[in-house]
C-alpha positions as a Markdown table, in Angstrom:
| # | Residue | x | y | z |
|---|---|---|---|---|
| 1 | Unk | 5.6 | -22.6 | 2.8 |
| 2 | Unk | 2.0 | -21.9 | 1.5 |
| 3 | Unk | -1.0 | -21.5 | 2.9 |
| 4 | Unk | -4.8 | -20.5 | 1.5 |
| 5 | Unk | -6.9 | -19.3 | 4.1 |
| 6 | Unk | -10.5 | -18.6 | 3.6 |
| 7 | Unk | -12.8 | -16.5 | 5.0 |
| 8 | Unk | -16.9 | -16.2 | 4.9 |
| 9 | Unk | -18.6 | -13.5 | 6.6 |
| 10 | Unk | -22.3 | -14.1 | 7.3 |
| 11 | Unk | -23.3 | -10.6 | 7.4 |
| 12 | Unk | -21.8 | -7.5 | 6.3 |
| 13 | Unk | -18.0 | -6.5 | 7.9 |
| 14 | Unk | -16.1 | -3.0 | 7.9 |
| 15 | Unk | -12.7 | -2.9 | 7.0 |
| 16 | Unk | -10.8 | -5.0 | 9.4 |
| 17 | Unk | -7.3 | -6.0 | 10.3 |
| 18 | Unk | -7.1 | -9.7 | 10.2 |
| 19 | Unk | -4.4 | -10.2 | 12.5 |
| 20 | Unk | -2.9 | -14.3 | 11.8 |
| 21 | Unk | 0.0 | -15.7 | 14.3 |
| 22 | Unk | 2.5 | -18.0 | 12.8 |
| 23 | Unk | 4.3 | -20.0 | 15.2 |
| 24 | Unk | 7.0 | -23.3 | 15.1 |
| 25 | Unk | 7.9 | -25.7 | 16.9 |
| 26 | Unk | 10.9 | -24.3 | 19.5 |
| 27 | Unk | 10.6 | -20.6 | 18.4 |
| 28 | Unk | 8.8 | -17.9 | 19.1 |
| 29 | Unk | 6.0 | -16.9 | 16.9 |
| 30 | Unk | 6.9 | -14.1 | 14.7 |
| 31 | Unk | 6.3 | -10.6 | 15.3 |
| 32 | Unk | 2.7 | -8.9 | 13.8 |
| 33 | Unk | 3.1 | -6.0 | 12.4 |
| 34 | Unk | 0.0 | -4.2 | 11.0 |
| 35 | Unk | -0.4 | -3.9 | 7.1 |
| 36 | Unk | 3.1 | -6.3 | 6.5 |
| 37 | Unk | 1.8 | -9.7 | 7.6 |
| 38 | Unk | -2.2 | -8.7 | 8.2 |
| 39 | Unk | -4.9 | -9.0 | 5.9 |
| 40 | Unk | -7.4 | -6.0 | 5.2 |
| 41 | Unk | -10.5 | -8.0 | 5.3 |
| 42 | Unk | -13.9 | -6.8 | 4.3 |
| 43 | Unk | -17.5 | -7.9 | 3.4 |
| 44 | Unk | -20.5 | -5.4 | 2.1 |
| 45 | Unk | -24.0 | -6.9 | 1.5 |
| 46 | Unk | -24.1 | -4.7 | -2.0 |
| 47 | Unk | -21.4 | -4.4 | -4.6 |
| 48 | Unk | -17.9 | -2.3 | -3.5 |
| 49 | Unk | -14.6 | -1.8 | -5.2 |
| 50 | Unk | -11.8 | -3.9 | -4.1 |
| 51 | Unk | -8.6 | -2.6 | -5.1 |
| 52 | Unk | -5.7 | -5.7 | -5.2 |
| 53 | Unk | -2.3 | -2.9 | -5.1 |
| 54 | Unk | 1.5 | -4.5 | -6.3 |
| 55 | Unk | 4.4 | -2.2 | -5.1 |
| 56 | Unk | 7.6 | -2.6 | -7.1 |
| 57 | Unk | 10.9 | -0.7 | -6.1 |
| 58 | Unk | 13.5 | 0.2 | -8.7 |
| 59 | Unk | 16.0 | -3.2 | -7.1 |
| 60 | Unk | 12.7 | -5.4 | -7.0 |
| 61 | Unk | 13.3 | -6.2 | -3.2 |
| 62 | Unk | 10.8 | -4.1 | -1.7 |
| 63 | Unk | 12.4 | -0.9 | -0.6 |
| 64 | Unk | 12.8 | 2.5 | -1.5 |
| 65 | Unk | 15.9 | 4.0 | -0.7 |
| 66 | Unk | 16.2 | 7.8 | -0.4 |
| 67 | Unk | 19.7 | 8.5 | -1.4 |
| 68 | Unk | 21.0 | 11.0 | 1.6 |
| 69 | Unk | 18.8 | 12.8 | 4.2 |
| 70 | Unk | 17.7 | 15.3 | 1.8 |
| 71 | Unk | 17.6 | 13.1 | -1.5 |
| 72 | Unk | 14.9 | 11.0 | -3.6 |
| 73 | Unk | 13.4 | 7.7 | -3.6 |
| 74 | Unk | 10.6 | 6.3 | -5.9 |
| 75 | Unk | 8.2 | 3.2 | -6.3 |
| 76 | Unk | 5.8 | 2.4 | -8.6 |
| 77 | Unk | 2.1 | 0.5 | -7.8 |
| 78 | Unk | -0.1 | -1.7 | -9.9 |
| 79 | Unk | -3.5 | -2.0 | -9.2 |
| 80 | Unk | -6.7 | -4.2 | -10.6 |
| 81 | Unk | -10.1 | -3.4 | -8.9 |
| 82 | Unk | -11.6 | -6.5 | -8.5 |
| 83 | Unk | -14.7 | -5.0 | -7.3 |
| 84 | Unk | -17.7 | -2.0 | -8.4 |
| 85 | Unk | -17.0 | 1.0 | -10.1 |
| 86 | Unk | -15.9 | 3.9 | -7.7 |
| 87 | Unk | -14.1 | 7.0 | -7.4 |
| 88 | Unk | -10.8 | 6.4 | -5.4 |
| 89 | Unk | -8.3 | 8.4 | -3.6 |
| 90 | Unk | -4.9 | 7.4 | -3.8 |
| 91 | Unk | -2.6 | 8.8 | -0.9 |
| 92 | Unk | 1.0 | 7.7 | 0.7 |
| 93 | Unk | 2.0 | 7.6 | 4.1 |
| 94 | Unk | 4.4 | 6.0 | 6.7 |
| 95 | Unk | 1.5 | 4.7 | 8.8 |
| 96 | Unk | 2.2 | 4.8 | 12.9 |
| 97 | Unk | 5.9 | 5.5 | 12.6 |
| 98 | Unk | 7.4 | 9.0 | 12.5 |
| 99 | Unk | 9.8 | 9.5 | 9.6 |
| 100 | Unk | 11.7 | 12.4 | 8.2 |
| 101 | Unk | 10.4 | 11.8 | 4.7 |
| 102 | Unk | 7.3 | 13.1 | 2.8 |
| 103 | Unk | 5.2 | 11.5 | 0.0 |
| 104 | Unk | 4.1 | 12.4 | -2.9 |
| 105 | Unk | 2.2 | 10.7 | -6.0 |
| 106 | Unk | 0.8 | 10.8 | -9.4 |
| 107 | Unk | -1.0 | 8.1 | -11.8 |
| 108 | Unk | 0.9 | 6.5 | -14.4 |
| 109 | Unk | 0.5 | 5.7 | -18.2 |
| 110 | Unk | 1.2 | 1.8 | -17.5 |
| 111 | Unk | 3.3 | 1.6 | -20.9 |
| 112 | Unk | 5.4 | 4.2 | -20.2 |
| 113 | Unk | 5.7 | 5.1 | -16.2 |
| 114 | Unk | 5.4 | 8.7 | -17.0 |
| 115 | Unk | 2.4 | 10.7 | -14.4 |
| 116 | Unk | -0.9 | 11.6 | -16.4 |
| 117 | Unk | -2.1 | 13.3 | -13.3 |
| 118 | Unk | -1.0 | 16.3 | -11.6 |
| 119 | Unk | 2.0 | 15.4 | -8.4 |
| 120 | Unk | 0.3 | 15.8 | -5.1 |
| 121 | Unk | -0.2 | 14.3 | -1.7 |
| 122 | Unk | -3.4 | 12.4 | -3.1 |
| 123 | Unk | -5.1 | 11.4 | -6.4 |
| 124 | Unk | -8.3 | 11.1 | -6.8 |
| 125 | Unk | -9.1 | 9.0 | -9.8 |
| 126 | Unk | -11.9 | 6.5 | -11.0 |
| 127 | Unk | -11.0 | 3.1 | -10.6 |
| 128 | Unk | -13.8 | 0.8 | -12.8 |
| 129 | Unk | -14.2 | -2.8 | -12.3 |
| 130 | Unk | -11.0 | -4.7 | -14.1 |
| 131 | Unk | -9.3 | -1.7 | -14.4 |
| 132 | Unk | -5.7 | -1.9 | -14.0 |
| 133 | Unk | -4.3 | 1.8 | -12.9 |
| 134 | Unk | -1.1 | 2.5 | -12.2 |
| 135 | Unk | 1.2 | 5.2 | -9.7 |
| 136 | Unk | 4.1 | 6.3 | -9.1 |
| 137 | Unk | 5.2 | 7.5 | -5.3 |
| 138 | Unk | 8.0 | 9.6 | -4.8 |
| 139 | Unk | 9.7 | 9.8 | -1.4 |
| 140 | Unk | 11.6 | 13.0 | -0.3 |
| 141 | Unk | 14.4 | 12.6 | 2.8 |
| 142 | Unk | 14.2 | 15.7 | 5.7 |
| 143 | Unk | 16.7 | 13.5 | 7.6 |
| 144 | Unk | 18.2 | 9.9 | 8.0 |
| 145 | Unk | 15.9 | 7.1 | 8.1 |
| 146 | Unk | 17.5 | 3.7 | 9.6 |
| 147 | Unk | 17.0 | 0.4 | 7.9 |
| 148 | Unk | 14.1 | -0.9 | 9.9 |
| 149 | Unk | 11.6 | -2.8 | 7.2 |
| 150 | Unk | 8.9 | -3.7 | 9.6 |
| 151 | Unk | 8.4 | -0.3 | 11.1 |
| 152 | Unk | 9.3 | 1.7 | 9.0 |
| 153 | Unk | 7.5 | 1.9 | 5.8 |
| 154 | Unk | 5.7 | 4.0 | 2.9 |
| 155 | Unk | 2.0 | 2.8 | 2.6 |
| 156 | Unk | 0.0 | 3.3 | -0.6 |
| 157 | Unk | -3.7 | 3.2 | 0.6 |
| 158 | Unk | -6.7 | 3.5 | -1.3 |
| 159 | Unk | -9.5 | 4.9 | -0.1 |
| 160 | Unk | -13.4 | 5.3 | -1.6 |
| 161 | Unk | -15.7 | 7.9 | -1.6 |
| 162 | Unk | -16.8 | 7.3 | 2.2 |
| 163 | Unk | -13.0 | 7.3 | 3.2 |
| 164 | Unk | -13.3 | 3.1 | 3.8 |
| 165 | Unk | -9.9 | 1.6 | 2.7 |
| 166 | Unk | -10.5 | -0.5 | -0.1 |
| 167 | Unk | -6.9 | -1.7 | -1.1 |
| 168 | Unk | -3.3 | -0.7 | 0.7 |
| 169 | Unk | 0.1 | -2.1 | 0.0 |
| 170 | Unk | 3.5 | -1.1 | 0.9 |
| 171 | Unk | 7.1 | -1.0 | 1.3 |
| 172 | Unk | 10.0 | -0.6 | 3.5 |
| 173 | Unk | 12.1 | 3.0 | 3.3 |
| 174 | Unk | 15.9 | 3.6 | 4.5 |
| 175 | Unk | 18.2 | 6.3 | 3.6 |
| 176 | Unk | 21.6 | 5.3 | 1.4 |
């Protein structure tokens, strides 16, 4: 099914998890879990970016496997910034879960995938209105991570010069 949902904020709104229920007829409604089925919602009375992120995983189905405790995994993320110029920094986590895997990242040439930025736990890059910057994420295992998509998941987040998220996507992580 689709839906459009609109919003219009009267007055300026800090970056805010839009939390929306879903529910049928003889069922329960379906679980909310924050940054999977929310919407980052924002409004500024003067011009911001707004960064629109895609993940894609090397099997196209939203996951990045790590391949043993101690092996490698690895997304890519395509971005547009719908919104003002501004520096932007580009991190990875695993949001509120615990995992035994760290992040790492670097920006992209989009025609070829290969980094044109140093590897590092951030990347700090400008992002001009239209642009269409790329990344790649690289996940390293320090253990076994179950298969668990809603909790546990790699989060691409990116973040302006006052540390306001301006964009965030992710995907879910398991070891194989």
């Amino acid at each position: 099914q689709s839906f459009v949902l609109a919003f219009t904020p009267t007055a300026p709104i800090a970056p805010t998890d839009v939390r929306l229920s879903f529910d049928c007829a003889n069922t329960l409604a379906a679980p909310i879990n924050s940054g999977l089925n929310t919407l980052l919602f924002s409004a500024s009375a003067t011009p911001i970016p707004d960064i629109v992120a895609l993940a894609a995983t090397l099997d196209n189905d939203g996951i990045v496997n790590v391949l043993g405790p101690n092996g490698t995994g690895a997304f890519a993320v395509a971005t547009v910034n719908v919104g003002a110029d501004a520096d932007i920094t580009v991190s990875a986590d695993t949001g509120n879960a615990t995992l035994p895997v760290s992040a790492s990242l670097c920006q992209t040439d989009p025609a070829s995938g290969q980094c044109i930025s140093a590897i590092g736990f951030a990347v700090t890059t400008t992002i001009n209105t239209d642009a269409t910057p790329t990344f790649g994420i690289f996940v390293q295992g320090n253990g076994n991570v179950p298969f668990d998509p809603a909790t546990n998941r790699v989060f691409v987040r990116f973040k302006d010069g006052g540390n306001v998220t301006r964009g965030s996507t992710s995907v879910a992580v398991r070891t194989q």
